[in-house]
Every structure is written in structure tokens, then in C-alpha cells.
N, CA, C and O atoms as a GROMACS GRO file, in nm:
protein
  176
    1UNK      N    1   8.148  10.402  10.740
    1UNK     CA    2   8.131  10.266  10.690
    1UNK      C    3   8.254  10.230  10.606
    1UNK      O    4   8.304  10.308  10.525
    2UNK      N    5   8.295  10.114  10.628
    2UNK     CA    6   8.420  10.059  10.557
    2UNK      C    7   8.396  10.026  10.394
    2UNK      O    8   8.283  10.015  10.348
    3UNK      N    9   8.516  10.011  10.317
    3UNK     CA   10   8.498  10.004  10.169
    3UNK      C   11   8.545   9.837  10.144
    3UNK      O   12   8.641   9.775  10.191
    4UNK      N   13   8.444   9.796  10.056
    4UNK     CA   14   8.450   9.668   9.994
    4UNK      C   15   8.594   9.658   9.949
    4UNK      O   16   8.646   9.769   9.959
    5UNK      N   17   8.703   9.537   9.889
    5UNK     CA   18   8.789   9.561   9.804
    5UNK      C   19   8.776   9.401   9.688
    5UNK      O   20   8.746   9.286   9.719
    6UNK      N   21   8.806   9.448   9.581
    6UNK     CA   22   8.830   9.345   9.516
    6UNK      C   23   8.979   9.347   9.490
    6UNK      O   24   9.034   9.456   9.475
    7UNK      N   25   9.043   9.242   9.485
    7UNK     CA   26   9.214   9.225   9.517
    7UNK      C   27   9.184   9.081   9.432
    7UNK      O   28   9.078   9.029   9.397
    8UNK      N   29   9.319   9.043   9.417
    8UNK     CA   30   9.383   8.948   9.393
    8UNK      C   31   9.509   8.897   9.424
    8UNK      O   32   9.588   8.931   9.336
    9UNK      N   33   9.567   8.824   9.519
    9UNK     CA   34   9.700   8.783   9.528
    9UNK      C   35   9.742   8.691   9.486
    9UNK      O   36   9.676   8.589   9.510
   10UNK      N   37   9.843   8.680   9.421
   10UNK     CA   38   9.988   8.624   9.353
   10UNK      C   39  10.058   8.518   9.439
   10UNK      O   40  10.052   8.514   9.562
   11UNK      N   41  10.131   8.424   9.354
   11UNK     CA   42  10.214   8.344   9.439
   11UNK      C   43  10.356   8.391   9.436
   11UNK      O   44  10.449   8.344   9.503
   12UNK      N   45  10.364   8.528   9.315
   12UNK     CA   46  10.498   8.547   9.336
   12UNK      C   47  10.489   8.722   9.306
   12UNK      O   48  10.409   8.775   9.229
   13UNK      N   49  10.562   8.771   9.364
   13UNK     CA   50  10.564   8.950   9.304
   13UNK      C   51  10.583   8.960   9.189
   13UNK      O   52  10.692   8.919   9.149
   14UNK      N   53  10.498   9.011   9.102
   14UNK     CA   54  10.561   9.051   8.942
   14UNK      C   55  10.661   9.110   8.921
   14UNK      O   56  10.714   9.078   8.815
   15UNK      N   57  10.737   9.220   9.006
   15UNK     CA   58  10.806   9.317   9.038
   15UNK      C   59  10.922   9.237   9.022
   15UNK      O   60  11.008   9.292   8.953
   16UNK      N   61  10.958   9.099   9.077
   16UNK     CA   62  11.081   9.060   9.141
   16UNK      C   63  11.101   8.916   9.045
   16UNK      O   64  11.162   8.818   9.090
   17UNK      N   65  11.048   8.918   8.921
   17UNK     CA   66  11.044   8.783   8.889
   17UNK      C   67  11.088   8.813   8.715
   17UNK      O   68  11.082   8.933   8.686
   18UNK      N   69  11.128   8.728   8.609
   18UNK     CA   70  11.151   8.737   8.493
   18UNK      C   71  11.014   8.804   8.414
   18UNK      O   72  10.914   8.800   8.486
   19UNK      N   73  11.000   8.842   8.329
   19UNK     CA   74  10.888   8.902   8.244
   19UNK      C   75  10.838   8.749   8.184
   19UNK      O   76  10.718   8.731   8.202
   20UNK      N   77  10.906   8.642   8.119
   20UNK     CA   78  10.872   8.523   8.101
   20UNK      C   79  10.771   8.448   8.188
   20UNK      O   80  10.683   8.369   8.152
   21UNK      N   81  10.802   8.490   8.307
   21UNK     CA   82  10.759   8.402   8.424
   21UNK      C   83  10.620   8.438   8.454
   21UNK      O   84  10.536   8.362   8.502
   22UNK      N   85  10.602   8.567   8.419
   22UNK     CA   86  10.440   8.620   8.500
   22UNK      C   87  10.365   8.504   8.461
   22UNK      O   88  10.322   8.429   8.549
   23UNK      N   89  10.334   8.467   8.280
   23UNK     CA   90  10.250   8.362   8.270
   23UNK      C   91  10.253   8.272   8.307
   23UNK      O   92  10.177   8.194   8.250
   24UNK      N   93  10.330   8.216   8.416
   24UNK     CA   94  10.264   8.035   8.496
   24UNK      C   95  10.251   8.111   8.645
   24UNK      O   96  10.243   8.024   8.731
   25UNK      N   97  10.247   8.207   8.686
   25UNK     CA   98  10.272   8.258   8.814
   25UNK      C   99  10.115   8.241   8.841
   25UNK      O  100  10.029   8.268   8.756
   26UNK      N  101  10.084   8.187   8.984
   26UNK     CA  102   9.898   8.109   9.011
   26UNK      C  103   9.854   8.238   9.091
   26UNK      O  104   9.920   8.333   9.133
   27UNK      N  105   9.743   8.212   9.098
   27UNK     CA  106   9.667   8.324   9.187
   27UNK      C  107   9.619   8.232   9.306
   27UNK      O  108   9.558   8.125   9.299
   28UNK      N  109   9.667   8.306   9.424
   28UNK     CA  110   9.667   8.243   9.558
   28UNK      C  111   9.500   8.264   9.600
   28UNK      O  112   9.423   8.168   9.608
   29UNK      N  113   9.472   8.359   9.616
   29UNK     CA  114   9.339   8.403   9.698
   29UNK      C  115   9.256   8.558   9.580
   29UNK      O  116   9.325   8.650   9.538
   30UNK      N  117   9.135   8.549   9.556
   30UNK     CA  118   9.054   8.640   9.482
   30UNK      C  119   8.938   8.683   9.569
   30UNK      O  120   8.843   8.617   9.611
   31UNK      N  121   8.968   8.797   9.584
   31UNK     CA  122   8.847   8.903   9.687
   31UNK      C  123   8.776   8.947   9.590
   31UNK      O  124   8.843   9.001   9.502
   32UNK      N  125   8.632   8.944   9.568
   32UNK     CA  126   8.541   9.057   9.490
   32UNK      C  127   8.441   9.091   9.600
   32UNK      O  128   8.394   9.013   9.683
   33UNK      N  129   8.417   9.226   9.588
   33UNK     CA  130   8.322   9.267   9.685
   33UNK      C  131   8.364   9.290   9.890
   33UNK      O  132   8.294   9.328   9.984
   34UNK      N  133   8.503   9.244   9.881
   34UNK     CA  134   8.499   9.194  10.039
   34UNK      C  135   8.510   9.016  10.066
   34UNK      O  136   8.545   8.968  10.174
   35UNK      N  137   8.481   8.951   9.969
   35UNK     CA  138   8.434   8.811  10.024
   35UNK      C  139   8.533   8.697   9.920
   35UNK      O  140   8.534   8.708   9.797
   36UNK      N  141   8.603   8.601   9.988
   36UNK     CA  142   8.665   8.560   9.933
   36UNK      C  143   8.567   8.471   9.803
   36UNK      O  144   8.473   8.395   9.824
   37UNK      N  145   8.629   8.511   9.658
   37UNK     CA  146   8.583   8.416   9.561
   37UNK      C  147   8.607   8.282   9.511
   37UNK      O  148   8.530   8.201   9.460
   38UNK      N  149   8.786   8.274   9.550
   38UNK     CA  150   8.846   8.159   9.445
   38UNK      C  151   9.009   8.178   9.605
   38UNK      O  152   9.067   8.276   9.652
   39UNK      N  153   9.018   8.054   9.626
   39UNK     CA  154   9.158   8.005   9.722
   39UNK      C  155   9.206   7.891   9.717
   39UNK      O  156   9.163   7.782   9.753
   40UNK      N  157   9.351   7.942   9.640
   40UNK     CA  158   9.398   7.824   9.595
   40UNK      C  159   9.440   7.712   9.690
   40UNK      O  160   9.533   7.746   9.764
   41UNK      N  161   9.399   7.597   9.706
   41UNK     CA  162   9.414   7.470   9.778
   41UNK      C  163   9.602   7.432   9.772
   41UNK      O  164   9.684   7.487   9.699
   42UNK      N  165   9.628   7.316   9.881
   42UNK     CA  166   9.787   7.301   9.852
   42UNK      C  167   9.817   7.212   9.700
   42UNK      O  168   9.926   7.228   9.645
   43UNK      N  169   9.727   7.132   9.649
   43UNK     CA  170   9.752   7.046   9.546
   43UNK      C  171   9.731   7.119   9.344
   43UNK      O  172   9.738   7.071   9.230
   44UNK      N  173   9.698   7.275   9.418
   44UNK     CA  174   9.680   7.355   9.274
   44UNK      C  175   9.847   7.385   9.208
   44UNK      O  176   9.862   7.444   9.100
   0.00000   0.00000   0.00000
């Protein structure tokens, strides 16, 4: 049987961006459980 995931994706890599910047950086799409919770629309 397959495993649930809760994730979250980013609009930008934290990795590749200023330390300033993380705080306005949006959250694109939020998985809890397997099932999408929260997807960000084009006007967010």
C-alpha cells in the first residue's frame, strides 16, 4: 500500500534565492494527507 505525503511547494527554491527573499516567496500547491489542501490561483 502506498504512503500518504504532506508537501508543500514554493514559487521559488529557497536554495537559489536571497535569505531576504524567502519571506514574500507564495506557496503554490499544499498536500496534507495525499489530497490537495490550498492551490494557488493565477491572480494570488
Amino acid at each position: 500500500m502506498g504512503k500518504l505525503a504532506d508537501l508543500t511547494v514554493l514559487e521559488h527554491n529557497l536554495f537559489e534565492i536571497p535569505g531576504d527573499a524567502i519571506a514574500e516567496t507564495k506557496v503554490d500547491l499544499t498536500l496534507v494527507g495525499g489530497k490537495v489542501v490550498f492551490r494557488r490561483t493565477e491572480g494570488e
